[in-house]
CHARMM-style PDB file with segment names, atoms N, HN, CA, C and O in Angstrom:
ATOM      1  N   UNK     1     100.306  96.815  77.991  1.00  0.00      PROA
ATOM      2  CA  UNK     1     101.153  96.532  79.126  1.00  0.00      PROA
ATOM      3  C   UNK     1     102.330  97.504  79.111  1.00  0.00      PROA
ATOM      4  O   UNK     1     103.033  97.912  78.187  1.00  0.00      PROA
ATOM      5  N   UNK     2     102.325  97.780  80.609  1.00  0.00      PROA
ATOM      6  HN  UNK     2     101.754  97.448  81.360  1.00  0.00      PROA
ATOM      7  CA  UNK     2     104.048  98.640  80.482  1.00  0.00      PROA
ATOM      8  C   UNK     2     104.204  98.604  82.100  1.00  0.00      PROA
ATOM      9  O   UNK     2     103.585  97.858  82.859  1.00  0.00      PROA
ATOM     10  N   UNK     3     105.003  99.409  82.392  1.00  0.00      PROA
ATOM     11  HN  UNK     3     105.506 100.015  81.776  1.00  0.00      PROA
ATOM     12  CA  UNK     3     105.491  99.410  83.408  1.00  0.00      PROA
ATOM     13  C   UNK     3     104.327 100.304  84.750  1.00  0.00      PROA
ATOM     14  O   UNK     3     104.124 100.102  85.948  1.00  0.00      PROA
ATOM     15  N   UNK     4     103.835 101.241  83.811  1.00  0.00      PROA
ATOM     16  HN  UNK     4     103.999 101.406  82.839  1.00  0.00      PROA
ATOM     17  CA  UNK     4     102.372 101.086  84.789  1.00  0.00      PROA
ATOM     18  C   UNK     4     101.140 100.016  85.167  1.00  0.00      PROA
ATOM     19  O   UNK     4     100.104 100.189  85.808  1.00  0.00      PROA
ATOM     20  N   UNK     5     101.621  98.988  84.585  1.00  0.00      PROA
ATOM     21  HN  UNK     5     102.463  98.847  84.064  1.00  0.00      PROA
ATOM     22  CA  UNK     5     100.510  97.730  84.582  1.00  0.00      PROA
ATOM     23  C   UNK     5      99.594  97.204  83.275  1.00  0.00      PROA
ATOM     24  O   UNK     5      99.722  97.884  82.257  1.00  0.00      PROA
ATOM     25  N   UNK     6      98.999  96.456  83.232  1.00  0.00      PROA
ATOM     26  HN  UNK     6      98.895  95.903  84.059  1.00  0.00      PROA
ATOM     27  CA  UNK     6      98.528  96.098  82.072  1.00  0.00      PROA
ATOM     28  C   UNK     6      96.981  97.141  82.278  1.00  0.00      PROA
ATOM     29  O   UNK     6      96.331  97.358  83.301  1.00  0.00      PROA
ATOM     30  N   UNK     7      96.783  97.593  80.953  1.00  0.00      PROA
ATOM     31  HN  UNK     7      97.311  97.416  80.122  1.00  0.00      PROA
ATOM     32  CA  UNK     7      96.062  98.803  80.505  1.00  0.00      PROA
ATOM     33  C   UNK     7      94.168  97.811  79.710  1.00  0.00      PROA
ATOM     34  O   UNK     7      94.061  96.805  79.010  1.00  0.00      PROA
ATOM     35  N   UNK     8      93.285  98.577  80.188  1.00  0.00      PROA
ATOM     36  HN  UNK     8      93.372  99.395  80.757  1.00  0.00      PROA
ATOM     37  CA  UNK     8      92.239  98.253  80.442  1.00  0.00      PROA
ATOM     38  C   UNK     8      90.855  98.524  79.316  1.00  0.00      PROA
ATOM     39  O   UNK     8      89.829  99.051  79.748  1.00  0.00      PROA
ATOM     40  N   UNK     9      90.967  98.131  77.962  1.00  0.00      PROA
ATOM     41  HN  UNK     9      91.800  97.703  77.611  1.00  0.00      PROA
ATOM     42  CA  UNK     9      90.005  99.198  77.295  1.00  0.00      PROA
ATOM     43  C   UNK     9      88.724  98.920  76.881  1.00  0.00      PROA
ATOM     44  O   UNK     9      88.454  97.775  76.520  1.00  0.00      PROA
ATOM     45  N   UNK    10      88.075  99.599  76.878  1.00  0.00      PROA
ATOM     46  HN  UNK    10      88.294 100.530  77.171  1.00  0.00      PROA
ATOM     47  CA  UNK    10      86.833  99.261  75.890  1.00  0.00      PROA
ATOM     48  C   UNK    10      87.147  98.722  74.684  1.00  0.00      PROA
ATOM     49  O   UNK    10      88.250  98.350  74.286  1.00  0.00      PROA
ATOM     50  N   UNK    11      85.990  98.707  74.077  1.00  0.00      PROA
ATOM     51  HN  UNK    11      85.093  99.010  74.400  1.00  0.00      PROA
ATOM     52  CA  UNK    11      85.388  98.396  73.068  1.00  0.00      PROA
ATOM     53  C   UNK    11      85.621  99.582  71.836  1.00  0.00      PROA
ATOM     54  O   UNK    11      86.022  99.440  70.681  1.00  0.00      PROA
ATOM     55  N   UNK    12      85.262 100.619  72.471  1.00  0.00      PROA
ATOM     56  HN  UNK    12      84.936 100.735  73.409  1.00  0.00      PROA
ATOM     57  CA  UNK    12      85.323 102.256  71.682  1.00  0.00      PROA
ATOM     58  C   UNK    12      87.121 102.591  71.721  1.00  0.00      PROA
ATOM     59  O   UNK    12      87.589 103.607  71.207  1.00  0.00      PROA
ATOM     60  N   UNK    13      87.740 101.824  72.232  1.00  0.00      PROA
ATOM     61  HN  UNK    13      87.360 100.999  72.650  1.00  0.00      PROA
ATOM     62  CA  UNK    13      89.116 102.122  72.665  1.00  0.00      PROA
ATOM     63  C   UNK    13      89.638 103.008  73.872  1.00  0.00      PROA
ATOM     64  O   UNK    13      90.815 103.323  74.051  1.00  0.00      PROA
ATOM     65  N   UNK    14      88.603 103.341  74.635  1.00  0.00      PROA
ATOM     66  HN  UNK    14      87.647 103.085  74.490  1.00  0.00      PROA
ATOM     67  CA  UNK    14      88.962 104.285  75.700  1.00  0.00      PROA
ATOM     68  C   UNK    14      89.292 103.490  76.966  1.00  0.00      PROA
ATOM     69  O   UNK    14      88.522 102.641  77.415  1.00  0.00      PROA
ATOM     70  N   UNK    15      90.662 103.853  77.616  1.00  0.00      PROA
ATOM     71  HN  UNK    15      91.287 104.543  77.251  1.00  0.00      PROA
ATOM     72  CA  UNK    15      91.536 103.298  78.662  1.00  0.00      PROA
ATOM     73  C   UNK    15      90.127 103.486  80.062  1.00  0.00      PROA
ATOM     74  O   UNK    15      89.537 104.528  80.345  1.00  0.00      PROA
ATOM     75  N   UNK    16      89.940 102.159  80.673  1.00  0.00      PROA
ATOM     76  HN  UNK    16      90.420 101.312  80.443  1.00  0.00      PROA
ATOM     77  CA  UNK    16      89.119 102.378  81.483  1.00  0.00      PROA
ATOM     78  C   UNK    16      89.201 101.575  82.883  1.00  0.00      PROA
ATOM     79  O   UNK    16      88.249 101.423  83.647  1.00  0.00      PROA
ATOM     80  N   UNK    17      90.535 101.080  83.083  1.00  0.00      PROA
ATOM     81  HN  UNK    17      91.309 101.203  82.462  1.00  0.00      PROA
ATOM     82  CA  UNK    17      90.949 100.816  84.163  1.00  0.00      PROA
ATOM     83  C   UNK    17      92.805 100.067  84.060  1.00  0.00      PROA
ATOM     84  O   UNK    17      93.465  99.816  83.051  1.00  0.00      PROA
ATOM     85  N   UNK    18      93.045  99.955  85.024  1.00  0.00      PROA
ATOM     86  HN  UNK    18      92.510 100.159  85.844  1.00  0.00      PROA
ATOM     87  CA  UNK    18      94.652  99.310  85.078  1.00  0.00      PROA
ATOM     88  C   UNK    18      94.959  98.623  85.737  1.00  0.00      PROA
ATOM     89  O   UNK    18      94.873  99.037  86.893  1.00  0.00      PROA
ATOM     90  N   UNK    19      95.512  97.165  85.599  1.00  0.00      PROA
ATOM     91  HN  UNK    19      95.582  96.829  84.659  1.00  0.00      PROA
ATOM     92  CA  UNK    19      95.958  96.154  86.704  1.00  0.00      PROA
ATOM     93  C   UNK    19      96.930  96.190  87.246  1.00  0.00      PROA
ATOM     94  O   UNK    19      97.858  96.018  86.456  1.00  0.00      PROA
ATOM     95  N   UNK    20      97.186  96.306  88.058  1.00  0.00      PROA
ATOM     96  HN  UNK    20      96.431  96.446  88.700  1.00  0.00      PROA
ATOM     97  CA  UNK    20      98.549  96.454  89.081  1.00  0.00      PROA
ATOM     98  C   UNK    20      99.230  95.086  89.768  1.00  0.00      PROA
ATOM     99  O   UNK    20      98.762  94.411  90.684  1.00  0.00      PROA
ATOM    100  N   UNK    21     100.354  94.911  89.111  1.00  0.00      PROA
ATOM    101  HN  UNK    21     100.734  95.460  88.366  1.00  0.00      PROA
ATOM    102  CA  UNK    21     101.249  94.004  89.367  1.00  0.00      PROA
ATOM    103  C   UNK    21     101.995  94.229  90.595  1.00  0.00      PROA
ATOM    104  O   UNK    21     101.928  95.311  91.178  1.00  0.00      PROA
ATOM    105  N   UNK    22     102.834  93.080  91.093  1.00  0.00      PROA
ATOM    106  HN  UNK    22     102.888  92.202  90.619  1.00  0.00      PROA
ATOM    107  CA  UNK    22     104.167  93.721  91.999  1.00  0.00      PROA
ATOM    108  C   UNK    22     105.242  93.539  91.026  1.00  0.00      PROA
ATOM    109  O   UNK    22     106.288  93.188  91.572  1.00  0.00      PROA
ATOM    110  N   UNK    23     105.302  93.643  89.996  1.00  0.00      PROA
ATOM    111  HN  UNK    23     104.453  93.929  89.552  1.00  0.00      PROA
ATOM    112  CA  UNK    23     106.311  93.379  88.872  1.00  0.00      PROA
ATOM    113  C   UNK    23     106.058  93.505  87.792  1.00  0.00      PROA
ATOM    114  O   UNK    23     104.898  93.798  87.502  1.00  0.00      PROA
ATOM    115  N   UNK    24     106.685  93.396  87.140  1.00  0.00      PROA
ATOM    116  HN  UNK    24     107.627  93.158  87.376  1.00  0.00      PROA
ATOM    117  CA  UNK    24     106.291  93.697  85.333  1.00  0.00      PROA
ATOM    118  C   UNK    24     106.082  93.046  84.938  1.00  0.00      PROA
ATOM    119  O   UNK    24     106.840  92.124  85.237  1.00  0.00      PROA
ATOM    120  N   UNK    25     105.019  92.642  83.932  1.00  0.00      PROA
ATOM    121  HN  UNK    25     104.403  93.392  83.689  1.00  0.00      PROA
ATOM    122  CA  UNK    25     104.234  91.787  82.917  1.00  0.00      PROA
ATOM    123  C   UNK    25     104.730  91.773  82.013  1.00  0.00      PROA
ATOM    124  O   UNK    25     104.970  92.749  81.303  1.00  0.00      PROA
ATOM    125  N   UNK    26     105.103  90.267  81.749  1.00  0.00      PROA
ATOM    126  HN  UNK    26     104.908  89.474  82.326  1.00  0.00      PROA
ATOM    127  CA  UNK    26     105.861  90.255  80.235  1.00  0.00      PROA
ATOM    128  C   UNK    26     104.677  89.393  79.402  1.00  0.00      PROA
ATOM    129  O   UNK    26     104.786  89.413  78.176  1.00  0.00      PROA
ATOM    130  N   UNK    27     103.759  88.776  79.874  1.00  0.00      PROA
ATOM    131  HN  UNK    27     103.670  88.759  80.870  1.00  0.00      PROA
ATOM    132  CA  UNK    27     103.070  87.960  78.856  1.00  0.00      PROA
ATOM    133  C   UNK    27     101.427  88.137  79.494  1.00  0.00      PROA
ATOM    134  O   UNK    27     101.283  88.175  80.716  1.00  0.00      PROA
ATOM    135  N   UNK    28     100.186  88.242  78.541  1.00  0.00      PROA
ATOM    136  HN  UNK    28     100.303  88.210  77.549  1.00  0.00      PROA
ATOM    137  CA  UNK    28      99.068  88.392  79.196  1.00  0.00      PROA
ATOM    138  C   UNK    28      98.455  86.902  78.206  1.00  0.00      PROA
ATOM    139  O   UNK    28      99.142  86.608  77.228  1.00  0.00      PROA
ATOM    140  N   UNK    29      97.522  86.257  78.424  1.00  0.00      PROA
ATOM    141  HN  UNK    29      96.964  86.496  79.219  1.00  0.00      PROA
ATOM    142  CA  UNK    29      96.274  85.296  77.703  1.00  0.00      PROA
ATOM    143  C   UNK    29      95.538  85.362  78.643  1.00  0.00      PROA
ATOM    144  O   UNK    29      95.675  85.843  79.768  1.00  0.00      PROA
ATOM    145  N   UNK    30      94.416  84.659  77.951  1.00  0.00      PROA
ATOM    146  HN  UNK    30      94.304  84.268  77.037  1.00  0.00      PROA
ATOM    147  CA  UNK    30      93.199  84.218  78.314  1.00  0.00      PROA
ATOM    148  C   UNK    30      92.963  83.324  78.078  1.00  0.00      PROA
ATOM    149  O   UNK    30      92.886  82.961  76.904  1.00  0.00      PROA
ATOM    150  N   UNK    31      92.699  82.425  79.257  1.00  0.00      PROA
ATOM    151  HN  UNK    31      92.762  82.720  80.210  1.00  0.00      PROA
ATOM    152  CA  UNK    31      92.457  80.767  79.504  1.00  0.00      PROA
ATOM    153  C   UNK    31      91.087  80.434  80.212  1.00  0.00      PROA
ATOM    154  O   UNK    31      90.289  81.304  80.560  1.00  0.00      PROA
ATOM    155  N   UNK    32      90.859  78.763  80.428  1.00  0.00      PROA
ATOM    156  HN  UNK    32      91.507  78.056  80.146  1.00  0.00      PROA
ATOM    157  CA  UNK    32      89.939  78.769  80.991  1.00  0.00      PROA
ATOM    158  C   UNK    32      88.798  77.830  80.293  1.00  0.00      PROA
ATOM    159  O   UNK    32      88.961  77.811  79.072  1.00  0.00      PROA
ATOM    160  N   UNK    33      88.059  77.307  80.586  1.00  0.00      PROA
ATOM    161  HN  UNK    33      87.927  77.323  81.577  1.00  0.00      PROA
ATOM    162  CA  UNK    33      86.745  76.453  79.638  1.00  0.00      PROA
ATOM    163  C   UNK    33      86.095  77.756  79.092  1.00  0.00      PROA
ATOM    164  O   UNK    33      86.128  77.972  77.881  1.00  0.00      PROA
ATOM    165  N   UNK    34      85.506  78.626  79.944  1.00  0.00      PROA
ATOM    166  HN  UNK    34      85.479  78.450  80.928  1.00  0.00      PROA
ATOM    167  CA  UNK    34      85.086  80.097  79.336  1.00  0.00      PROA
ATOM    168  C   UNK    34      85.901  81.062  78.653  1.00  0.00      PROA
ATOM    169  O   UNK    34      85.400  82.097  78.212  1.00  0.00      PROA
ATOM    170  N   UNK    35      87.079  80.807  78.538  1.00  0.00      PROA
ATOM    171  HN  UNK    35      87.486  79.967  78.896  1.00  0.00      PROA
ATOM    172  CA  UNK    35      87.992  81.729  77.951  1.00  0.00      PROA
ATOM    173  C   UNK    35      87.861  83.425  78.980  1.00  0.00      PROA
ATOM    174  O   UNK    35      88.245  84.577  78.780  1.00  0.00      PROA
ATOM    175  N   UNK    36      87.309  82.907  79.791  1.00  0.00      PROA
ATOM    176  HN  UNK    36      86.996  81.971  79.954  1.00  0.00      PROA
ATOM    177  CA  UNK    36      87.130  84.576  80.878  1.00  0.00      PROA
ATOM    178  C   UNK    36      88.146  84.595  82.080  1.00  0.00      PROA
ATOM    179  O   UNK    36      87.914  85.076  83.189  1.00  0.00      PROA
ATOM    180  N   UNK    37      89.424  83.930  81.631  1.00  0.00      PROA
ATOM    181  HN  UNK    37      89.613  83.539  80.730  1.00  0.00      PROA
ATOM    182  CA  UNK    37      90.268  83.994  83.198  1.00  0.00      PROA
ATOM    183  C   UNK    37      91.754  84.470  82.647  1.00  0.00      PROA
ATOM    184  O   UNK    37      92.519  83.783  81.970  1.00  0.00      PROA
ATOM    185  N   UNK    38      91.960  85.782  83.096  1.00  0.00      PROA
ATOM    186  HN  UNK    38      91.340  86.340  83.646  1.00  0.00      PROA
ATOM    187  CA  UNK    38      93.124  86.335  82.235  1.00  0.00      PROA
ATOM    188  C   UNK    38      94.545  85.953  83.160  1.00  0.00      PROA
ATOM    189  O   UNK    38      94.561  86.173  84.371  1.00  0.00      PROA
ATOM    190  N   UNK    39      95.352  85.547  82.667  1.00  0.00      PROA
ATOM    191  HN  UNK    39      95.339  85.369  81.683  1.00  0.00      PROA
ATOM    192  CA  UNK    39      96.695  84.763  82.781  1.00  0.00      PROA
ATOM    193  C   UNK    39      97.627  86.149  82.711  1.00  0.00      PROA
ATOM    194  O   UNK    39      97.676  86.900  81.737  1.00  0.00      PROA
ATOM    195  N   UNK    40      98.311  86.304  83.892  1.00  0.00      PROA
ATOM    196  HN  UNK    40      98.272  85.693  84.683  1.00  0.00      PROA
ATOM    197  CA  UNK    40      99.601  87.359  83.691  1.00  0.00      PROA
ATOM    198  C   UNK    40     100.902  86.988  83.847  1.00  0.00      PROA
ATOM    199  O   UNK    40     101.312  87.140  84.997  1.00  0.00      PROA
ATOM    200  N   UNK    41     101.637  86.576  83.109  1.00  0.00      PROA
ATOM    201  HN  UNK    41     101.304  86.453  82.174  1.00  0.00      PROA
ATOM    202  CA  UNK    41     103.242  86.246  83.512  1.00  0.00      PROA
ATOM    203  C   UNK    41     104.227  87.550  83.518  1.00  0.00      PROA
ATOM    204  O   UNK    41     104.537  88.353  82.638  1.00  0.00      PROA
ATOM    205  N   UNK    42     104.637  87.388  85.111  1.00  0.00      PROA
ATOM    206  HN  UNK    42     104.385  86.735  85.826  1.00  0.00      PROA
ATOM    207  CA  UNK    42     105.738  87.977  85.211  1.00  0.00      PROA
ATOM    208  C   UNK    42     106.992  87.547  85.387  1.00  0.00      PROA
ATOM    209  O   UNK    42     106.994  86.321  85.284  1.00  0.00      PROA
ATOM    210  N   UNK    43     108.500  88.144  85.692  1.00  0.00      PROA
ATOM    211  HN  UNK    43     108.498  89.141  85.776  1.00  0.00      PROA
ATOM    212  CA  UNK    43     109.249  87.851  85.840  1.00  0.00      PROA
ATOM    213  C   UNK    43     109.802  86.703  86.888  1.00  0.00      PROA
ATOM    214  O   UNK    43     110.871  86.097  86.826  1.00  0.00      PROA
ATOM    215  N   UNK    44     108.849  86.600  87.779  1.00  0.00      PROA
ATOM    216  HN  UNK    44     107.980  87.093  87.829  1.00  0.00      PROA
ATOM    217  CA  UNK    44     109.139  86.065  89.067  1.00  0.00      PROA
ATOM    218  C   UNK    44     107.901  84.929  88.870  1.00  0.00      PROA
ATOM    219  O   UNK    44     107.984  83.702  88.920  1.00  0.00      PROA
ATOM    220  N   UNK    45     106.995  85.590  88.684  1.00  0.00      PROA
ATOM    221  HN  UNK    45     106.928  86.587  88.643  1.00  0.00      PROA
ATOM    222  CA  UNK    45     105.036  84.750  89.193  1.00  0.00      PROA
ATOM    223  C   UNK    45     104.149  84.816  88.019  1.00  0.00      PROA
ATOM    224  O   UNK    45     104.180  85.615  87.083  1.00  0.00      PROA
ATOM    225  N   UNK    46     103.375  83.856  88.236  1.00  0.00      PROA
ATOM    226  HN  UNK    46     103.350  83.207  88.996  1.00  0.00      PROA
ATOM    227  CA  UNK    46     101.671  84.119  87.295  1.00  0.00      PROA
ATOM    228  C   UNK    46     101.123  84.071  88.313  1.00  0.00      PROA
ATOM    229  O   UNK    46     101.096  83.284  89.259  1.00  0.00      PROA
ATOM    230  N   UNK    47     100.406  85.520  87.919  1.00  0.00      PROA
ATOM    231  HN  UNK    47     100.428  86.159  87.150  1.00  0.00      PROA
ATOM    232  CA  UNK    47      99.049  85.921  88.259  1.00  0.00      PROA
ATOM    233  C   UNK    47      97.707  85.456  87.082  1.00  0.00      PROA
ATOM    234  O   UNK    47      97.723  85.265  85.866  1.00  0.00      PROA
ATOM    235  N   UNK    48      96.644  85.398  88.085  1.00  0.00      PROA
ATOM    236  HN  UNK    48      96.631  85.554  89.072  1.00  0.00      PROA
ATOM    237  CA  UNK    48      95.258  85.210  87.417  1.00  0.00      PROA
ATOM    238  C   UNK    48      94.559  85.865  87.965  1.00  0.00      PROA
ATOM    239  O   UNK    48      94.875  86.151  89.119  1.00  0.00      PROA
ATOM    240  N   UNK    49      93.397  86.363  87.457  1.00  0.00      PROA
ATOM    241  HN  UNK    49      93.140  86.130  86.519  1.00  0.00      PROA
ATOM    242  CA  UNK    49      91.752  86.770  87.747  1.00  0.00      PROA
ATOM    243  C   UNK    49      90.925  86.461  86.822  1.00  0.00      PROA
ATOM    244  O   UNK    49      91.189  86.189  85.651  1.00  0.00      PROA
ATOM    245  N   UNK    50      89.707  86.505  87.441  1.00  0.00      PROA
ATOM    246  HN  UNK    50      89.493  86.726  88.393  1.00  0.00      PROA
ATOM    247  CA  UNK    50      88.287  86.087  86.304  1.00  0.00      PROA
ATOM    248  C   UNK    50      87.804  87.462  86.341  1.00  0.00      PROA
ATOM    249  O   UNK    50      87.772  88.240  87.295  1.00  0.00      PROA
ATOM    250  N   UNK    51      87.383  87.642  84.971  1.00  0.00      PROA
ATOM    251  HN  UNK    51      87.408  87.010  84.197  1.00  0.00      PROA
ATOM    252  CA  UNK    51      87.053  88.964  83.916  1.00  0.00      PROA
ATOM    253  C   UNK    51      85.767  88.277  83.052  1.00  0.00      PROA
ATOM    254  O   UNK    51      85.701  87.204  82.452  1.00  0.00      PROA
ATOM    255  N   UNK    52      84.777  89.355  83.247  1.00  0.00      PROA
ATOM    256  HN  UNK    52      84.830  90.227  83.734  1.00  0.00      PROA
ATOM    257  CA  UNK    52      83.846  90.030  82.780  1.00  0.00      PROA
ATOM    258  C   UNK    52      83.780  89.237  81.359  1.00  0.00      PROA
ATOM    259  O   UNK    52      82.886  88.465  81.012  1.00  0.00      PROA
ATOM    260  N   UNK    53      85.328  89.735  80.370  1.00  0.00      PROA
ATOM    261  HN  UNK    53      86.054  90.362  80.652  1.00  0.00      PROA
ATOM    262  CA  UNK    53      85.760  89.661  79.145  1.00  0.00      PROA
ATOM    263  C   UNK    53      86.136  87.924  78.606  1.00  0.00      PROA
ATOM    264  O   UNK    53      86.829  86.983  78.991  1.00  0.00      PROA
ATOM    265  N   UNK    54      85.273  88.218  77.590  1.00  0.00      PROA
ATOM    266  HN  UNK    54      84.710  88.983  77.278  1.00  0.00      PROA
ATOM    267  CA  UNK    54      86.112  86.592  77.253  1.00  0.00      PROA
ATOM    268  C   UNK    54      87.367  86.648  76.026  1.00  0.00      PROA
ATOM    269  O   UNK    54      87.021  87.572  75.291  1.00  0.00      PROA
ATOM    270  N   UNK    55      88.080  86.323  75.735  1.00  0.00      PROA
ATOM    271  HN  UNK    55      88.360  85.572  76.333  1.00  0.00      PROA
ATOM    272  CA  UNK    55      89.291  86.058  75.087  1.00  0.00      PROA
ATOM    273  C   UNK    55      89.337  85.551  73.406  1.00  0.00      PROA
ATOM    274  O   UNK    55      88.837  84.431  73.307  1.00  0.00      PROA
ATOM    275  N   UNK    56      89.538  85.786  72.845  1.00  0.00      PROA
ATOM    276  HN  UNK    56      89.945  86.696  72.925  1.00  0.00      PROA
ATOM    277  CA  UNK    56      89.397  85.382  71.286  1.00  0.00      PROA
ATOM    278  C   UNK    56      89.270  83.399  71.335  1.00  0.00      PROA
ATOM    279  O   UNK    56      89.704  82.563  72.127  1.00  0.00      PROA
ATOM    280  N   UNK    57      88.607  83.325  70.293  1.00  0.00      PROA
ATOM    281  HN  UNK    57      88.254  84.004  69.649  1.00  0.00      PROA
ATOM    282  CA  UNK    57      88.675  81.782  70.393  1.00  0.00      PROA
ATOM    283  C   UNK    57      89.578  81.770  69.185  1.00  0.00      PROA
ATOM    284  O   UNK    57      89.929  82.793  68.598  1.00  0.00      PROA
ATOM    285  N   UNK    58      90.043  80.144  68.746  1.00  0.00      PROA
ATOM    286  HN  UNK    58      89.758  79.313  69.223  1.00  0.00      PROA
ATOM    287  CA  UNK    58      91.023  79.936  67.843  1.00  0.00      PROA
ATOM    288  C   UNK    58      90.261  80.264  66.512  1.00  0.00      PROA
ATOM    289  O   UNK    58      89.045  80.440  66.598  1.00  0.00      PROA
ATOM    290  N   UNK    59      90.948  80.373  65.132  1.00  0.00      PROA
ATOM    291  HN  UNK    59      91.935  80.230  65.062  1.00  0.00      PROA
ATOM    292  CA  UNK    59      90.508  80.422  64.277  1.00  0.00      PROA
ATOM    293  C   UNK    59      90.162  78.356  63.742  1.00  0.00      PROA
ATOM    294  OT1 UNK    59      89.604  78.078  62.681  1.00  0.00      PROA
TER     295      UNK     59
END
């Protein structure tokens, strides 16, 4: 995350897309029964979308 948006990577580590906020992202998770719905808090709003990706489960 930065001020260009939250940053997108593979697996191999290569940057492969970018989410675009109207504001800056201070906090990202992943929620959801599937753990596939990524949570964005910004200064003002939460944003959501459903992703491909699922999210670490607890230890």
């Amino acid at each position: 995350m930065d001020q260009d948006g939250i940053h997108v990577f593979n697996p191999a580590r290569d940057l492969i897309g970018r989410i675009h906020l109207p504001e800056i992202c201070a906090h990202v998770c992943f929620g959801g029964p599937h753990r596939n719905r990524l949570f964005m808090m910004g200064s003002q709003s939460i944003y959501h979308l459903w992703t491909e990706a699922i999210g670490a489960q607890r230890p």
